[in-house]
PLY file of the C-alpha trace (Angstrom):
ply
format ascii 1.0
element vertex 222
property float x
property float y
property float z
element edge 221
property int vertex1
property int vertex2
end_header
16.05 -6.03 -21.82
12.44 -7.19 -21.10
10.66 -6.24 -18.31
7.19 -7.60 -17.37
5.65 -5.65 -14.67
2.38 -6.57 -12.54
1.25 -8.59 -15.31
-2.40 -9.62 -15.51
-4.08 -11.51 -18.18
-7.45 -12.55 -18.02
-9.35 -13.76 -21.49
-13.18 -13.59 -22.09
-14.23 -17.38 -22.46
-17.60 -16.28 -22.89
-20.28 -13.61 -21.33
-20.35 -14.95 -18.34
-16.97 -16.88 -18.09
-13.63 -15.59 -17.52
-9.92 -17.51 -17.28
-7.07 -15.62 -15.34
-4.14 -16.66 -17.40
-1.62 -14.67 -15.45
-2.08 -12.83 -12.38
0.38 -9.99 -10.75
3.52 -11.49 -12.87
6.58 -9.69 -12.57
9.40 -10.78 -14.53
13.11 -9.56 -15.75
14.71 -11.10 -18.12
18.72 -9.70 -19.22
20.14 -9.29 -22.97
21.46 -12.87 -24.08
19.83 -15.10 -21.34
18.60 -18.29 -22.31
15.11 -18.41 -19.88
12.97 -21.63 -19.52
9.32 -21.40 -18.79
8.37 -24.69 -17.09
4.88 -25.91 -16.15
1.84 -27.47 -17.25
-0.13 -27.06 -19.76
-2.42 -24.62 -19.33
0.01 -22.89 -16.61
0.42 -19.55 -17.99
3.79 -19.97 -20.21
2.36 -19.44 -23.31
0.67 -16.25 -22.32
3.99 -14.65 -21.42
5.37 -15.78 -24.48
2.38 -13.77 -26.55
2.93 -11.03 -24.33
6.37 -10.39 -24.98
6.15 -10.89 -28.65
3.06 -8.25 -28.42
0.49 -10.43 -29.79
-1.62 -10.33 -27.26
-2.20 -7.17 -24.88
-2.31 -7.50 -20.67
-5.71 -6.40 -18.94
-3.35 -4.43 -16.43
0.21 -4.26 -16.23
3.07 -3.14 -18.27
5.62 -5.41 -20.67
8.76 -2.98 -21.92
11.19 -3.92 -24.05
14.39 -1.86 -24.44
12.90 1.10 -22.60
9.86 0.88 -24.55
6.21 -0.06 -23.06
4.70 -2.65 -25.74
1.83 -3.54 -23.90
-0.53 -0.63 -25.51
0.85 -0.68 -29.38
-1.59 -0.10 -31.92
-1.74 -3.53 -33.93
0.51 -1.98 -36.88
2.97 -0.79 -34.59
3.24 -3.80 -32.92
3.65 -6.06 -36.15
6.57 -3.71 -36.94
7.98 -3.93 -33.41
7.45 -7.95 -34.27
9.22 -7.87 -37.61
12.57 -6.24 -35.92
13.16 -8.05 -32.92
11.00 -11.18 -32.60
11.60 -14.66 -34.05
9.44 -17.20 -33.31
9.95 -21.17 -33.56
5.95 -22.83 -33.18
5.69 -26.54 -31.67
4.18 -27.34 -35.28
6.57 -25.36 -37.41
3.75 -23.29 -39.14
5.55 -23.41 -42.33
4.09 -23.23 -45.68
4.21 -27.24 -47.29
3.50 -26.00 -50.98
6.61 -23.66 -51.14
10.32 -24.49 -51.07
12.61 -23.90 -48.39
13.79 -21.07 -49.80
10.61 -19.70 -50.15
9.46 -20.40 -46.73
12.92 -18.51 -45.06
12.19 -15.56 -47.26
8.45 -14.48 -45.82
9.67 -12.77 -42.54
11.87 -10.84 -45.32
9.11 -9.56 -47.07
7.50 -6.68 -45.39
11.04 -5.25 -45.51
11.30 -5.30 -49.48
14.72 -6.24 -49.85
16.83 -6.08 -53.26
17.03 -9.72 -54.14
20.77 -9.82 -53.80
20.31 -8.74 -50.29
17.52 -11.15 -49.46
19.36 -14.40 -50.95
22.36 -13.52 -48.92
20.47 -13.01 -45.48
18.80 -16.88 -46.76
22.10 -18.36 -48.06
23.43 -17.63 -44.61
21.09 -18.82 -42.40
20.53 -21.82 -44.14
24.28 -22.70 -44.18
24.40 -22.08 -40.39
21.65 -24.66 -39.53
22.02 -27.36 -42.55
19.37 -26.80 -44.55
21.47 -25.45 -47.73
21.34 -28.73 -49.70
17.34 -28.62 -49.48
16.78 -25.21 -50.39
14.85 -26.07 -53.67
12.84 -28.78 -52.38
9.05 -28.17 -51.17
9.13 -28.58 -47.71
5.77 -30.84 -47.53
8.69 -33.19 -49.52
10.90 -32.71 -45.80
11.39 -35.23 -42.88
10.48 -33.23 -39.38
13.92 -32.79 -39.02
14.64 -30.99 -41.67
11.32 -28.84 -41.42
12.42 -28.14 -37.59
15.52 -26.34 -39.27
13.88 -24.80 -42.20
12.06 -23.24 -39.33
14.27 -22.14 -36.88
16.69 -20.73 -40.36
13.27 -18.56 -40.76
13.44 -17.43 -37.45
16.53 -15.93 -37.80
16.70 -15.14 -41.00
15.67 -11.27 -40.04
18.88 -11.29 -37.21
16.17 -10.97 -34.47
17.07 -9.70 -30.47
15.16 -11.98 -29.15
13.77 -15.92 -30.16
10.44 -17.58 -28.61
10.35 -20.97 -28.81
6.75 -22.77 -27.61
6.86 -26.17 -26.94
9.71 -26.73 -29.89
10.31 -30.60 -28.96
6.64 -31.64 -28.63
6.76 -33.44 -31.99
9.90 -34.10 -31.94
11.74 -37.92 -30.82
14.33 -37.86 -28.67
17.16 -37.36 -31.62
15.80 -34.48 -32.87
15.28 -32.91 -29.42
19.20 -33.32 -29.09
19.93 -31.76 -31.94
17.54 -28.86 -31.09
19.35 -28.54 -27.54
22.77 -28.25 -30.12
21.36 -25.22 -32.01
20.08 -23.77 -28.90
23.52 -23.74 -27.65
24.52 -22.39 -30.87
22.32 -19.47 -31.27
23.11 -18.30 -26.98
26.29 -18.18 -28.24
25.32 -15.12 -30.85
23.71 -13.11 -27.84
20.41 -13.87 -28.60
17.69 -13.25 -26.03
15.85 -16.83 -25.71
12.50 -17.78 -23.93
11.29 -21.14 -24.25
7.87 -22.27 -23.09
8.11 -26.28 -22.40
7.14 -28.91 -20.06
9.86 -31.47 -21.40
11.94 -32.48 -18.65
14.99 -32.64 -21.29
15.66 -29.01 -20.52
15.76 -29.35 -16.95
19.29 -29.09 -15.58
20.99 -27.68 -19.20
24.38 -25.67 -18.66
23.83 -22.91 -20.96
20.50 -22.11 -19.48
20.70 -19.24 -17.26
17.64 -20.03 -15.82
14.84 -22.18 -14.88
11.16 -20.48 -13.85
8.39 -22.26 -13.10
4.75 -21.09 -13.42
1.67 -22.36 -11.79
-1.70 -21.52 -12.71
-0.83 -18.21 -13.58
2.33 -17.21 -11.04
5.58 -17.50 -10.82
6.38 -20.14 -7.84
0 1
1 2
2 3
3 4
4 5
5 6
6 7
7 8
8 9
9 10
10 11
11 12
12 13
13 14
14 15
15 16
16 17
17 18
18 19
19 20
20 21
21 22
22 23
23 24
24 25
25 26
26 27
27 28
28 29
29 30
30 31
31 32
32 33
33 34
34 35
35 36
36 37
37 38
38 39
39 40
40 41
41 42
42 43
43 44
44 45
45 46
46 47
47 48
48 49
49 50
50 51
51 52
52 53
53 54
54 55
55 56
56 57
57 58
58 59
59 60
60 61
61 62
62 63
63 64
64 65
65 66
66 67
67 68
68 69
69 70
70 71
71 72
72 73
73 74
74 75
75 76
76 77
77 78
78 79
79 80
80 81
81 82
82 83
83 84
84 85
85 86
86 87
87 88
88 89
89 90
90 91
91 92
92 93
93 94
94 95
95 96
96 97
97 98
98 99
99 100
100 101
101 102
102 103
103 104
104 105
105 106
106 107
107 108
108 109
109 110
110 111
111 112
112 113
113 114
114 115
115 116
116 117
117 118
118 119
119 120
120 121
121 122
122 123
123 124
124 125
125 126
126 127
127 128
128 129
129 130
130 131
131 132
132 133
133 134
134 135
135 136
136 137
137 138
138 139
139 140
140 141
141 142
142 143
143 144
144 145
145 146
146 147
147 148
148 149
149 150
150 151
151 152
152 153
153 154
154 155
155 156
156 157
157 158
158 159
159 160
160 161
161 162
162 163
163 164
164 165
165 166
166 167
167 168
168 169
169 170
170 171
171 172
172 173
173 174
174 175
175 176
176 177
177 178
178 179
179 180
180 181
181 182
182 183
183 184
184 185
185 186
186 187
187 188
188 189
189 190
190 191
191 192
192 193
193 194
194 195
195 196
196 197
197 198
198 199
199 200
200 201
201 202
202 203
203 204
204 205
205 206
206 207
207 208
208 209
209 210
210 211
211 212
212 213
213 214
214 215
215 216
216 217
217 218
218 219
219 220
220 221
């Protein structure tokens, strides 16, 4: 399903000062696996992630996704190509604390201008499947983390998306929460989603349902 092919990714620190990110990556990764990026910070993982969500481009290489090279979409294009298969689940949420939970689940939803029937079903369900339904009113500043961690991940799938990308998801989280995260991970391989997570938490070393483990060192796969 995703394909990255002699991937390199170097980023202009400044005029004079370059940072290889990724170099010569070459990576394959199936419909419905669960993949875990491990390494340090600073190791590359995140790169990949932005690479297969096409929000970042490679300096050389190619990154194809269903048949289709992603790597050289023009910025609308790729926002599009974002909208219909990507959902993402950020280390810090990146939800909006002024709206409601409702609210916040609905903005992926948006650029597709759905009736409102058709919107508040897609919502109703999501937030049923990860526990969330009893909030839906309340403004999610108002929220413990927990409950923000699945206001976010019901966002994330609110749109049905091939494939999630998690980065770092249990970095704020304590070690009850980062359970139950592993239990909706579990969940949502289960609905033949594609999943790549990007962590350096050794709780995901070792899990059954993950298909597999890659490790990346300053910019390569070991």
């Amino acid at each position: 399903m995703i394909k990255l092919k002699n991937i390199t990714k170097i980023y202009d620190v400044s005029k004079n000062d370059k940072v290889k990110a990724l170099e010569n990556v070459n990576l394959t990764i199936k419909e419905g696996e669960l993949i875990v990026l491990k390494g340090a910070s600073g190791s590359g993982k995140s790169t990949i992630l932005s690479l297969i969500a096409a929000l970042s481009k490679p300096s050389s290489g190619e990154v194809i996704v269903d048949g289709k090279q992603i790597s050289k979409l023009p910025d609308n294009f790729a926002s599009i190509y974002r909208r219909d298969n990507i959902g993402f689940i950020f280390q810090k949420y990146n939800l909006i604390p002024t709206l409601s939970v409702k609210e916040n689940i609905l903005l992926p939803l948006v650029p597709l201008n759905p009736d409102s029937e058709e919107a508040d079903e897609k919502i109703q369900e999501v937030m049923k499947r990860f526990h969330i339904e009893h909030k839906e009113d309340s403004v999610v500043r108002n929220l413990s983390g927990g409950e923000q961690q699945r206001v976010a991940i019901a966002r994330a799938n609110v749109n049905n998306p091939k494939i999630i990308i998690a980065d770092e998801p249990t970095a704020n989280l304590d070690e009850k929460l980062s359970q139950h995260f592993l239990e909706i991970l579990r969940e949502l391989k289960s609905l033949n989603k594609t999943i790549i997570i990007a962590t350096h938490d050794p709780l995901f070393i070792g899990l059954d349902f993950v298909d597999r483990e890659i490790e990346i060192h300053n910019g390569k796969i070991v």
